[in-house]
N, CA, C and O atoms as a DFTB+ gen file, in Angstrom:
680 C
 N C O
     1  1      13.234      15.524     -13.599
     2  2      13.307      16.645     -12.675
     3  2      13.310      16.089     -11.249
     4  3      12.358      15.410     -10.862
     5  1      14.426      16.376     -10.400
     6  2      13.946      16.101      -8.830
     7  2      13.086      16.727      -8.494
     8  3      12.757      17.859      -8.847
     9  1      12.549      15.901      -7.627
    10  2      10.995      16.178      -6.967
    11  2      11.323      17.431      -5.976
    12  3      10.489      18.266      -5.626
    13  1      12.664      17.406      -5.598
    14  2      12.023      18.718      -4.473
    15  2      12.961      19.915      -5.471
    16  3      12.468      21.016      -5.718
    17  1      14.014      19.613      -5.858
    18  2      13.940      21.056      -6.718
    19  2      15.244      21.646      -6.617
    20  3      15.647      22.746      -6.995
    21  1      16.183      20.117      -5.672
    22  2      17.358      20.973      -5.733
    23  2      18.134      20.892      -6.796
    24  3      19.237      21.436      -6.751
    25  1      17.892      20.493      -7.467
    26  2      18.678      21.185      -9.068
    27  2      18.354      22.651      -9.215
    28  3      18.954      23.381     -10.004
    29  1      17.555      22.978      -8.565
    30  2      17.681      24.597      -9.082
    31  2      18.675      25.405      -8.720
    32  3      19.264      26.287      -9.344
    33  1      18.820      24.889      -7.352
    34  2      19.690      25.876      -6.110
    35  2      20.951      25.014      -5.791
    36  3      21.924      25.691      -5.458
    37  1      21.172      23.430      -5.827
    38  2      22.074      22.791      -6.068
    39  2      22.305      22.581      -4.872
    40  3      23.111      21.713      -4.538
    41  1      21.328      23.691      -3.565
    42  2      21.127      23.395      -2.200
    43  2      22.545      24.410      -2.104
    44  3      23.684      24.089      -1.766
    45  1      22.157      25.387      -2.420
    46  2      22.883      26.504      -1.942
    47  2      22.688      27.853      -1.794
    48  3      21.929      28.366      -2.617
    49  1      23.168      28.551      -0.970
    50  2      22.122      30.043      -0.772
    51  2      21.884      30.685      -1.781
    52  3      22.723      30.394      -2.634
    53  1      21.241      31.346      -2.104
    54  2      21.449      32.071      -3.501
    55  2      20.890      33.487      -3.020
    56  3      19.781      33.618      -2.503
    57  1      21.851      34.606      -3.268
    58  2      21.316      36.320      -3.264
    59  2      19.650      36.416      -3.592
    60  3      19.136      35.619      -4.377
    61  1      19.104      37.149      -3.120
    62  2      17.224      37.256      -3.073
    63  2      17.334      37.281      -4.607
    64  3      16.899      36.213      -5.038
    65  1      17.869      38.324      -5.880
    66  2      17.038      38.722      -7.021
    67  2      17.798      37.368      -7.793
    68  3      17.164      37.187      -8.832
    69  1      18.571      36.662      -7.717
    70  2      19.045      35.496      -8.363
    71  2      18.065      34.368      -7.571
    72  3      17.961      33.342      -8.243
    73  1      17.310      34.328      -6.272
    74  2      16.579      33.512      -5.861
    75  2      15.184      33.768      -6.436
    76  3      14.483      32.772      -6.617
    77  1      14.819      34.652      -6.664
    78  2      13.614      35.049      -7.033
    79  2      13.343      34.704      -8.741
    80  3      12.214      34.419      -9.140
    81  1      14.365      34.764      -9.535
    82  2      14.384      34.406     -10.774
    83  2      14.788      32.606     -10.593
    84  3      14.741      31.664     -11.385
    85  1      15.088      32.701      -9.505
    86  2      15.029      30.867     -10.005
    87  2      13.634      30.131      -9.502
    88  3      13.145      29.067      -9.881
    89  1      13.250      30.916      -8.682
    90  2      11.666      30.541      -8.170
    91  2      10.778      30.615      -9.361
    92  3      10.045      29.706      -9.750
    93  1      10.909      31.717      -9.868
    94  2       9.928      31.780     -11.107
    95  2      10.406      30.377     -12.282
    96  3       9.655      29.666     -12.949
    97  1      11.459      30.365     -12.218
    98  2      11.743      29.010     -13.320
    99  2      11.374      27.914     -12.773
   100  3      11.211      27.035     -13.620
   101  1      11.127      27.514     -11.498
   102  2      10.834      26.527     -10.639
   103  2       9.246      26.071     -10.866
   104  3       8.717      25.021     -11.230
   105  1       8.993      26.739     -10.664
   106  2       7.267      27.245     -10.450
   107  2       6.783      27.472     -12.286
   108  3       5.683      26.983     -12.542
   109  1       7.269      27.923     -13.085
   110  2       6.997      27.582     -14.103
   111  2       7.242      26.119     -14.743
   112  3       6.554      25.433     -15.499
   113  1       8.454      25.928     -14.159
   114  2       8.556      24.108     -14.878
   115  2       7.437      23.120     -14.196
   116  3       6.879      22.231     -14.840
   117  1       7.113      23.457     -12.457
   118  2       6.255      22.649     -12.048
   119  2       5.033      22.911     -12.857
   120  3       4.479      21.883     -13.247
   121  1       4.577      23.838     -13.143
   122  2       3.613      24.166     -13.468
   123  2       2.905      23.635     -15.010
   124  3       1.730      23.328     -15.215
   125  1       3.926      23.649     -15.868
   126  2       4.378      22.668     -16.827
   127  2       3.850      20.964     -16.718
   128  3       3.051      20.153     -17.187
   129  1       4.697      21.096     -15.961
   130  2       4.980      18.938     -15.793
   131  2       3.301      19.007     -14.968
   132  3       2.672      17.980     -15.225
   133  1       2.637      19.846     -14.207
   134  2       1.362      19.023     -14.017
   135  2       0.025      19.365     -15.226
   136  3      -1.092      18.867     -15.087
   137  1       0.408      20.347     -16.459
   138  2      -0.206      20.172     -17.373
   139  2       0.552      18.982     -18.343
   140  3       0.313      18.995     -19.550
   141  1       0.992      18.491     -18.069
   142  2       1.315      17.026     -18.612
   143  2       1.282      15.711     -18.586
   144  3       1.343      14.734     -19.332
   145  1       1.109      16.153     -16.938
   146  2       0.884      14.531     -16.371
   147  2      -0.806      14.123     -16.438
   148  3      -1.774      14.848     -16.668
   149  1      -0.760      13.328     -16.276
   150  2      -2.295      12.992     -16.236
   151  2      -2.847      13.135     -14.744
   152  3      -2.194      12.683     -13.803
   153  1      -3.949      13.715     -14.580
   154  2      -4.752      13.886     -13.047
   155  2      -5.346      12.749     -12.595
   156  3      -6.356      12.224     -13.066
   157  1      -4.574      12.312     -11.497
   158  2      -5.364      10.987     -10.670
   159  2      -5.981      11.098      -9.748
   160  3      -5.715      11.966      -8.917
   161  1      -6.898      10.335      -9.625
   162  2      -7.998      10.408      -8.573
   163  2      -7.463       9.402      -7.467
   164  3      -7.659       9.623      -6.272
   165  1      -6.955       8.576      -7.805
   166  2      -6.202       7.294      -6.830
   167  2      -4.785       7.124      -6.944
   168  3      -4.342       8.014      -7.669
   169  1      -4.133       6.563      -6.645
   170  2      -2.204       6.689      -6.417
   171  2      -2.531       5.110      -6.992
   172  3      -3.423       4.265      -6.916
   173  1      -0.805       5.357      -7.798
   174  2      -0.676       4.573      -8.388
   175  2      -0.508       3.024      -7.831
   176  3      -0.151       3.123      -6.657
   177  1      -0.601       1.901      -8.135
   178  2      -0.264       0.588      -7.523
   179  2       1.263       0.166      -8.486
   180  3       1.436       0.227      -9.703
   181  1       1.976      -0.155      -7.663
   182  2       3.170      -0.244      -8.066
   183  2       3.409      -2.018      -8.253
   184  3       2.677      -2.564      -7.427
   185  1       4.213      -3.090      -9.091
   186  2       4.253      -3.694      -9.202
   187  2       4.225      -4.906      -7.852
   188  3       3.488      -5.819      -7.480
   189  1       5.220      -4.408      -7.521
   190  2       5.466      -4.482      -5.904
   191  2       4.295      -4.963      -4.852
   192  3       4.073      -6.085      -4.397
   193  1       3.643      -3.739      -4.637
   194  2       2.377      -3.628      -3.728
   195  2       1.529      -4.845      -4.390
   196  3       1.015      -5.754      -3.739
   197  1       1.460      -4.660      -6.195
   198  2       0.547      -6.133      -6.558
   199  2       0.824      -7.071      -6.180
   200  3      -0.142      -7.825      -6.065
   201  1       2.495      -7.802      -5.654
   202  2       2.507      -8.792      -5.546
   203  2       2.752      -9.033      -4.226
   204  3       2.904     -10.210      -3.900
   205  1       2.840      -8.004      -3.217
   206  2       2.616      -8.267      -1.801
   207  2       0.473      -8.402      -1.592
   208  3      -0.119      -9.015      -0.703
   209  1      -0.043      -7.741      -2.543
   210  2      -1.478      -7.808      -2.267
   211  2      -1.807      -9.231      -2.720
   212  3      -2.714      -9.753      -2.072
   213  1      -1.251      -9.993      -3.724
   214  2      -1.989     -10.918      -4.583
   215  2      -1.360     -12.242      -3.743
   216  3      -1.911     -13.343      -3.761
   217  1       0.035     -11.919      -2.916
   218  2       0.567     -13.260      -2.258
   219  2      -0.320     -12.821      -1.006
   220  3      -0.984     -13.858      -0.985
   221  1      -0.770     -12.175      -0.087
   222  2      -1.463     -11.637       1.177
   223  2      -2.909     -12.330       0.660
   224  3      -3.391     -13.184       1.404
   225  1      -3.553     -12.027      -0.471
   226  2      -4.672     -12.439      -0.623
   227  2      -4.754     -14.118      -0.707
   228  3      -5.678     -14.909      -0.521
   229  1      -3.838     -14.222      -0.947
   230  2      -3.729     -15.845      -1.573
   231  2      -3.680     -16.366       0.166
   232  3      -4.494     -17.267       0.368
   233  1      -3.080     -16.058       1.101
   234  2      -3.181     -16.935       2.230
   235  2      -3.837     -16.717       3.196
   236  3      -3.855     -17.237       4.312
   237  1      -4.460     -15.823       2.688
   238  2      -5.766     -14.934       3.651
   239  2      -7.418     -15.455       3.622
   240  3      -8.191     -15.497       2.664
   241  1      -7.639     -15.844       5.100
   242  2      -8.964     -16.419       4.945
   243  2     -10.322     -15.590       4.464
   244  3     -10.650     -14.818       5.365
   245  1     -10.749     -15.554       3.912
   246  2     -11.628     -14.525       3.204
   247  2     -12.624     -14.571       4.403
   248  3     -12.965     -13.567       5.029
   249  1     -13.062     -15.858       4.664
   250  2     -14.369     -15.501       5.127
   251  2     -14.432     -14.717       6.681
   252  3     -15.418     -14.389       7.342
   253  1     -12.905     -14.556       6.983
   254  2     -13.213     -13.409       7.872
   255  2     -12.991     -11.943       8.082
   256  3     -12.522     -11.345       9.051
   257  1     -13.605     -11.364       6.524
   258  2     -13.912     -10.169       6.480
   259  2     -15.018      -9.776       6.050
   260  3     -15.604      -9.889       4.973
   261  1     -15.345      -9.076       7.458
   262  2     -16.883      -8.371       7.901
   263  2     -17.183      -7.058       6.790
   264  3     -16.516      -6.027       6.708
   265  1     -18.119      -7.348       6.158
   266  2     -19.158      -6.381       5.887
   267  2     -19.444      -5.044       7.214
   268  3     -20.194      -5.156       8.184
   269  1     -18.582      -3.836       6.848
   270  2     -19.177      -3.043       8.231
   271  2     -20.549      -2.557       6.950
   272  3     -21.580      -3.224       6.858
   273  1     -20.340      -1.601       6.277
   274  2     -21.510      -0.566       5.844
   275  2     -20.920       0.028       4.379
   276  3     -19.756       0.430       4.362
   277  1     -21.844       0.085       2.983
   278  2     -20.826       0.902       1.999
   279  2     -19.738      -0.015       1.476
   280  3     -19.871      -1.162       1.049
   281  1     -18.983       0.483       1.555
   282  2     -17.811      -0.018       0.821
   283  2     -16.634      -0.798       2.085
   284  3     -15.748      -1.643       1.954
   285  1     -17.125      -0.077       3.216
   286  2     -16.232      -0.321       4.241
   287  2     -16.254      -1.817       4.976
   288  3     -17.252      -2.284       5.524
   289  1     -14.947      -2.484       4.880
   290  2     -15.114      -3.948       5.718
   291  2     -13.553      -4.147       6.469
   292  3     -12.417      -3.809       6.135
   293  1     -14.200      -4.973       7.818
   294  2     -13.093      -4.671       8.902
   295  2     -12.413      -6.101       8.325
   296  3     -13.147      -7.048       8.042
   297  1     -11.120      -6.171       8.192
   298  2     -10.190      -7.460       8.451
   299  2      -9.343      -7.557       9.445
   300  3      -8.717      -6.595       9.890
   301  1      -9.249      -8.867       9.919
   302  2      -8.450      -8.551      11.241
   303  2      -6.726      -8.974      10.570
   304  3      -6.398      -9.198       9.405
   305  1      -6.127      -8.964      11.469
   306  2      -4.626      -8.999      11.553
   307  2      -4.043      -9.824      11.131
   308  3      -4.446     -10.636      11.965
   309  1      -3.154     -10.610      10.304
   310  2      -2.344     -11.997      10.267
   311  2      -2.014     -12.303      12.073
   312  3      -1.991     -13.326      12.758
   313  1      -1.806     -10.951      12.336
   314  2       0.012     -11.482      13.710
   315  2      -1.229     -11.360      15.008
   316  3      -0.850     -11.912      16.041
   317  1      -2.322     -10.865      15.075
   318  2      -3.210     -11.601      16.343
   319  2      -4.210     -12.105      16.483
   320  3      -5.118     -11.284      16.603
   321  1      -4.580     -13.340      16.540
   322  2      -5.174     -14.126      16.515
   323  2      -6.204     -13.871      17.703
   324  3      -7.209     -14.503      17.377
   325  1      -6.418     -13.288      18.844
   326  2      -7.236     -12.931      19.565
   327  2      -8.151     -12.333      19.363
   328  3      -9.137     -12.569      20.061
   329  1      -8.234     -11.233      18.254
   330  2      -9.412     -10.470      17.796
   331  2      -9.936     -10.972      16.264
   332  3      -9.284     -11.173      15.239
   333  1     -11.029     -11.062      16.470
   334  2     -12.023     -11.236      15.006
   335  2     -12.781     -10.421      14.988
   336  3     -13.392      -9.875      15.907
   337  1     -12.808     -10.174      13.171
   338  2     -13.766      -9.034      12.746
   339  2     -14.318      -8.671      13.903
   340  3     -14.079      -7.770      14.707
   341  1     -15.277      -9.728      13.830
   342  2     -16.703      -9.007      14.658
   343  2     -16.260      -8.031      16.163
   344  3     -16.742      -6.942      16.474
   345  1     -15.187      -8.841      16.935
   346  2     -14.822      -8.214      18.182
   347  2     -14.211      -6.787      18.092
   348  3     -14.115      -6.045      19.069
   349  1     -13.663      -6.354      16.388
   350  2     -12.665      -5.923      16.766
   351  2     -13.636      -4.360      16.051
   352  3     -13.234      -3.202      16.163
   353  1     -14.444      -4.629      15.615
   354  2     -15.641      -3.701      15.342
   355  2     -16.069      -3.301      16.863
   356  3     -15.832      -2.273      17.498
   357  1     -16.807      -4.521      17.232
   358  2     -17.252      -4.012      18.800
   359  2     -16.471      -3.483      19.505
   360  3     -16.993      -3.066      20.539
   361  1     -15.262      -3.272      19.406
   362  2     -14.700      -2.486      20.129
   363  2     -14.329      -1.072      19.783
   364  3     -13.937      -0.063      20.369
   365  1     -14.642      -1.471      18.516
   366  2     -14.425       0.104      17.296
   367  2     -15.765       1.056      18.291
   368  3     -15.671       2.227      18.658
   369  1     -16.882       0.154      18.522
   370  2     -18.349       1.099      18.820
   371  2     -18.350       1.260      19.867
   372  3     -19.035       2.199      20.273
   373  1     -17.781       0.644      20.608
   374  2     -17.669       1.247      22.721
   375  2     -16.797       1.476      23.109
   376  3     -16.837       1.479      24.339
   377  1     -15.536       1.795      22.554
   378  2     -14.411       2.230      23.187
   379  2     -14.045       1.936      24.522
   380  3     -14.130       2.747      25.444
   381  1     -13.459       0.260      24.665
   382  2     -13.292      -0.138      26.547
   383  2     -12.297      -0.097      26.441
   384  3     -12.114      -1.069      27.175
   385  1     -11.173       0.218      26.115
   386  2      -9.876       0.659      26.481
   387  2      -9.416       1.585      27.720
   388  3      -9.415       2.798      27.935
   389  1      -9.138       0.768      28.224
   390  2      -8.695       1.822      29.796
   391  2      -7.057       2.089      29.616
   392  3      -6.639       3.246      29.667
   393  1      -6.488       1.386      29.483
   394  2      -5.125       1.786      28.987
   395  2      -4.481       1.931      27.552
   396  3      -4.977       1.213      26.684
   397  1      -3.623       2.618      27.249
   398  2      -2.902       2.952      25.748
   399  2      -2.583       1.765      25.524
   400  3      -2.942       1.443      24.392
   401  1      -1.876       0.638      26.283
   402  2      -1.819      -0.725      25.889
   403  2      -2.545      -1.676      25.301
   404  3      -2.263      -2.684      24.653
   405  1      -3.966      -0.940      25.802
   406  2      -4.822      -1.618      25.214
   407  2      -5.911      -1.418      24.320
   408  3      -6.885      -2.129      24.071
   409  1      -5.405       0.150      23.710
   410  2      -6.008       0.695      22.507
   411  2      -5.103       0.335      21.562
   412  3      -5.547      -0.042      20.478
   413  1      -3.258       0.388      21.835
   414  2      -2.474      -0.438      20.662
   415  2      -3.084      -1.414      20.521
   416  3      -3.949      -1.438      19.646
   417  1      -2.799      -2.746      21.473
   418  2      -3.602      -3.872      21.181
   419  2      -4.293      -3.617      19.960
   420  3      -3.875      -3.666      18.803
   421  1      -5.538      -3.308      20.460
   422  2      -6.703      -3.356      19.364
   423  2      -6.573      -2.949      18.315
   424  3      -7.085      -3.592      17.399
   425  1      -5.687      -1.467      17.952
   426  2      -5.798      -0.918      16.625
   427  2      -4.824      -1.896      16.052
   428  3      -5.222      -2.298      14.959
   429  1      -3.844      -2.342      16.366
   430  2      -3.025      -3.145      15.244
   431  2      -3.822      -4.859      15.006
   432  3      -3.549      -5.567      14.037
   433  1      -4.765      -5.246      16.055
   434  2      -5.376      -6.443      15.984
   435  2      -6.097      -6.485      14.432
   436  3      -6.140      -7.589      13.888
   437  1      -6.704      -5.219      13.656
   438  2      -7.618      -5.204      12.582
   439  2      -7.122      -4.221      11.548
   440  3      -6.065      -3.600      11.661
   441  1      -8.017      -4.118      10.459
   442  2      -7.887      -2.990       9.619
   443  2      -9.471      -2.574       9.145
   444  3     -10.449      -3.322       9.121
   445  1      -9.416      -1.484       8.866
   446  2     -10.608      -0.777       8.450
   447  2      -9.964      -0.455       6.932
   448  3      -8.947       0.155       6.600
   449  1     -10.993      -1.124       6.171
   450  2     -10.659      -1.009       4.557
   451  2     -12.028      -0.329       4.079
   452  3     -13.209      -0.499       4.385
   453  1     -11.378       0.481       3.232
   454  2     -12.930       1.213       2.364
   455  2     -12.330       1.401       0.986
   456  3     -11.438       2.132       0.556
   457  1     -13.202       0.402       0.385
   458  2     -12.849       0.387      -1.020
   459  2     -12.750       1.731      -1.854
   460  3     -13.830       2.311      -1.744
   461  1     -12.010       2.331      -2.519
   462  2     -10.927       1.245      -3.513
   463  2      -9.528       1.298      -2.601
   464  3      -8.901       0.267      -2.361
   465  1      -9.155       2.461      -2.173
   466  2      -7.863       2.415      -1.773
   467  2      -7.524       3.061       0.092
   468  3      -6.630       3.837       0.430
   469  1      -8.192       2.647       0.658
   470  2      -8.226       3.497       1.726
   471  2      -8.371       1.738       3.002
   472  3      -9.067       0.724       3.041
   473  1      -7.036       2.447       3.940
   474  2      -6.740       1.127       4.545
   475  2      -6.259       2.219       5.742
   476  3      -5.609       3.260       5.655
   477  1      -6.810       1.586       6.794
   478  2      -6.134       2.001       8.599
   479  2      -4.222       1.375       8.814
   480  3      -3.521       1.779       9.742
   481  1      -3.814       0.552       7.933
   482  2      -2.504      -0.106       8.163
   483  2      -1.528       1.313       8.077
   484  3      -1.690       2.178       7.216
   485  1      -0.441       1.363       9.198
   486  2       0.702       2.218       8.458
   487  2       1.212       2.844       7.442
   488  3       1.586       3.986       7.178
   489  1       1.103       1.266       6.647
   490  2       1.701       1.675       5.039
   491  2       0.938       2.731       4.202
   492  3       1.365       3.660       3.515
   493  1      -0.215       2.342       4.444
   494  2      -1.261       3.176       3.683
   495  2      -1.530       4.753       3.872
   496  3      -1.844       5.548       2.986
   497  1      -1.324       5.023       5.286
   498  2      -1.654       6.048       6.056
   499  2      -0.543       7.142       5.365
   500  3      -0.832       8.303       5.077
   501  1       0.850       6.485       5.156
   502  2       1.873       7.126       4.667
   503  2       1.997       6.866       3.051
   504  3       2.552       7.718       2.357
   505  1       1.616       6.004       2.634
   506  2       2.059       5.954       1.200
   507  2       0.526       6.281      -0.064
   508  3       0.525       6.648      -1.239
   509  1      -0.934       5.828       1.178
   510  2      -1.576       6.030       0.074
   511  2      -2.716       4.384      -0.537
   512  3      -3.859       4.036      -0.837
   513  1      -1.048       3.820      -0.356
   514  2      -1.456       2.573      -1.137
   515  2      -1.006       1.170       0.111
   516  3      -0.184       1.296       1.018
   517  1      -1.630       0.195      -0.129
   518  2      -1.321      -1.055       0.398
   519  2      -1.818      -1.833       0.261
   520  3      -2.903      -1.757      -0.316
   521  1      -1.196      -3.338       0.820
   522  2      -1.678      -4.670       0.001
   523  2      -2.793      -4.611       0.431
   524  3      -3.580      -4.311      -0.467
   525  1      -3.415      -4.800       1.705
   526  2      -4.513      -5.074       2.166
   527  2      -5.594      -4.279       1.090
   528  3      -6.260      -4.815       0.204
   529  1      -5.556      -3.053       1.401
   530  2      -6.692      -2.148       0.029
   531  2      -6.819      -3.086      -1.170
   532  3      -7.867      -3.622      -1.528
   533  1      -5.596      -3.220      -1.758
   534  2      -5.372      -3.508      -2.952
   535  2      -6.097      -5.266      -3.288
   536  3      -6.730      -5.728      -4.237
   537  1      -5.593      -5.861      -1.946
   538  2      -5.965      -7.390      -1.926
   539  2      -7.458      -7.504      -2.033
   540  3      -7.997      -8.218      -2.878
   541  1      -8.422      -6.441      -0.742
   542  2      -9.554      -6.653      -0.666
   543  2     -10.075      -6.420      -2.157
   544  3     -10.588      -7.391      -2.713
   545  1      -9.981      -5.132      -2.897
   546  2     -10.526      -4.801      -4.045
   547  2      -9.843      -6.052      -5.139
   548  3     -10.335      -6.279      -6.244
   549  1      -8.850      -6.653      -4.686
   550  2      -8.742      -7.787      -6.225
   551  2      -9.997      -8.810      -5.556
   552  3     -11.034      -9.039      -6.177
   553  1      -9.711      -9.355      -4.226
   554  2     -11.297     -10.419      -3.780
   555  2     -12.574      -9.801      -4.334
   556  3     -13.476     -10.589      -4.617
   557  1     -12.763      -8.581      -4.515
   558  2     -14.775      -8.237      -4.556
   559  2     -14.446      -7.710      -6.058
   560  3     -15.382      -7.098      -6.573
   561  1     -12.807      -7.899      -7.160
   562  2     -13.478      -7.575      -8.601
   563  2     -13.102      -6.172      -8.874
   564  3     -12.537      -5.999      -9.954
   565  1     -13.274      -5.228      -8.200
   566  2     -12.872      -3.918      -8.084
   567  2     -11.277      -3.485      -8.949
   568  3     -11.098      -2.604      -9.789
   569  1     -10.282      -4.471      -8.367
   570  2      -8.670      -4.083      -8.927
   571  2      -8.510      -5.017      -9.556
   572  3      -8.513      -6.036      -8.866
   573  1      -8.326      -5.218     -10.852
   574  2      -7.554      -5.743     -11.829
   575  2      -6.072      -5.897     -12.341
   576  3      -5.405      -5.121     -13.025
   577  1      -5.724      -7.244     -11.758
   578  2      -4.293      -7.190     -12.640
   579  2      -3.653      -6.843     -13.613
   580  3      -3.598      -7.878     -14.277
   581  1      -3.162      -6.128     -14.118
   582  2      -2.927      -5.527     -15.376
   583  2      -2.263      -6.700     -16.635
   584  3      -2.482      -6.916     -17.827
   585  1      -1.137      -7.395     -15.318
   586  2      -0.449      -8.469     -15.853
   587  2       0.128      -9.842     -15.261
   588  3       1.220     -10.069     -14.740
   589  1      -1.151     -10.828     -15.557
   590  2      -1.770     -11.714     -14.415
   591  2       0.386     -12.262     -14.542
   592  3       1.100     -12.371     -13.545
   593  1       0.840     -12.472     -15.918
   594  2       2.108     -13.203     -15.836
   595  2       3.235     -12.951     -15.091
   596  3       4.222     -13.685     -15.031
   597  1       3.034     -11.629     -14.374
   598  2       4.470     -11.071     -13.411
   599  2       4.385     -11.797     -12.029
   600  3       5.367     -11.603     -11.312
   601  1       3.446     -12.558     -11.540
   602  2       3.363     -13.439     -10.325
   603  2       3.950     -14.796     -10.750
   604  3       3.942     -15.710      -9.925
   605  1       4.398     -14.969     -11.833
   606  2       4.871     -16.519     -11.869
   607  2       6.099     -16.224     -10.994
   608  3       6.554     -17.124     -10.288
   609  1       6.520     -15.293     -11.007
   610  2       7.630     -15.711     -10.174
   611  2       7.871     -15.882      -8.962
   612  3       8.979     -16.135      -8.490
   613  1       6.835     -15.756      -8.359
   614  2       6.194     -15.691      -6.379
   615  2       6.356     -17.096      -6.022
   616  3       6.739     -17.261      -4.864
   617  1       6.102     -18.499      -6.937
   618  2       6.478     -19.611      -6.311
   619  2       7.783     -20.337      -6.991
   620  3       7.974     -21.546      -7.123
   621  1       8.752     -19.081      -7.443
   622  2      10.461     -20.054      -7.828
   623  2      10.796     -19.818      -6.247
   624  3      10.250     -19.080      -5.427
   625  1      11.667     -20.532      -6.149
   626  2      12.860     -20.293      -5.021
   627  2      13.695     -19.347      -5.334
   628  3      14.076     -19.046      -6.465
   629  1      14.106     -18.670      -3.906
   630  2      15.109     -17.762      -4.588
   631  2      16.764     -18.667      -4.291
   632  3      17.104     -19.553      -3.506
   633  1      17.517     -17.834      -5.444
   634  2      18.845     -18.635      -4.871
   635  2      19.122     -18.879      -6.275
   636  3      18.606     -18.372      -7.272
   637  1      20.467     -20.166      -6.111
   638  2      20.717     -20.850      -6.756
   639  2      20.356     -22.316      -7.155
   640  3      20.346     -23.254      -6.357
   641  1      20.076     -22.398      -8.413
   642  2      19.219     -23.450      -8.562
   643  2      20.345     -24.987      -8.200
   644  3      21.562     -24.857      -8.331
   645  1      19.763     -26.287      -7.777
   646  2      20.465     -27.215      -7.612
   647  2      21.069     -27.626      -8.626
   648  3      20.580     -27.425      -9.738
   649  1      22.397     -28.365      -8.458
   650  2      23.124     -28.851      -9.624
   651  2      22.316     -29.610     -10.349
   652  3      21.157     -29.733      -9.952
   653  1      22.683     -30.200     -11.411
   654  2      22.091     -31.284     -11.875
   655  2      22.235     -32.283     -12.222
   656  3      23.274     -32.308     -12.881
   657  1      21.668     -33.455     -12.167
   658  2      22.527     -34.816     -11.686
   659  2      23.254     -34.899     -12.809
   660  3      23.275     -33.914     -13.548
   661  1      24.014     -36.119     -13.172
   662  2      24.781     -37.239     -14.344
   663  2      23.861     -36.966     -14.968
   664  3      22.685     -37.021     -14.607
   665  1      24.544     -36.431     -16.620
   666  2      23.502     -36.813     -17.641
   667  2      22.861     -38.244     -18.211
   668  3      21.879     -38.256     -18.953
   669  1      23.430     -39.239     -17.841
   670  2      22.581     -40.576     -17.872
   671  2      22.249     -41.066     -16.964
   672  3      22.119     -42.288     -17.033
   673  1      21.935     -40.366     -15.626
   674  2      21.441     -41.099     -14.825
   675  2      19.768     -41.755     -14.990
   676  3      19.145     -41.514     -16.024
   677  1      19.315     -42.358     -14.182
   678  2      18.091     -42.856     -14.696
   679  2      17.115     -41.850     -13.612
   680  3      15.886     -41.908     -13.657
């Protein structure tokens, strides 16, 4: 079924009592498919996101992510190196930003992670899900790989593989 539904209407006007009978078929099929699906409490992790979280975790210095409180711990940024945890908290608690330049700065310097799935990054804000969430909860045990063998392929090269020499060479 498309998600928004234009198979019903095919995205075309339709007279009110021919719209009104397709609403009811609409609304009954949705109604349907969510007594079917299973009810989640968290969004799904997609293969993808595992292996942007599990290569992110792999080159990521652990020991600089701060314990704030709970579940919640600040990590700072790959791309700025000027702010650490600790600073980038202290600035979370006094707000010295005098210019918008320098509240961007700061908010993209860190992330605010609260386990299991809840991350301050873009991606997350819009999708739900992201590596960082996903990375921190595989470091503290929390997220489990489902299928440790789908990362072998994170250190082939991509491409074409090199020829290969003379078969008798030495």
């Amino acid at each position: 079924m498309n998600k928004h539904g234009y198979q019903y209407t095919l995205r075309n006007e339709l007279p009110s009592p021919k719209f009104i009978i397709t609403m009811k078929t609409m609304l009954r099929d949705w109604s349907r498919k969510t007594i079917e699906d299973e009810f989640q409490t968290y969004p799904k992790v997609s293969v993808e996101t595992e292996k942007q979280a599990w290569k992110w975790l792999k080159d990521f210095n652990k020991s600089s992510i701060l314990h704030w409180y709970g579940y919640s711990y600040i990590i700072p940024s790959t791309s700025n190196k000027d702010y650490t945890s600790s600073l980038w908290l202290h600035e979370y608690a006094t707000f010295p930003w005098k210019t918008f330049d320098d509240f961007s700065k700061w908010l993209y310097a860190g992330r605010l992670v609260t386990l299991p799935m809840m991350c301050s990054c873009q991606v997350n804000l819009k999708t739900y899900v992201c590596k960082h969430a996903v990375g921190v909860s595989m470091h503290f045990g929390l997220y489990i790989i489902s299928d440790p063998d789908k990362f072998e392929s994170l250190g082939k090269r991509r491409g074409r593989p090199k020829k290969a020499g003379p078969a008798l060479a030495r």
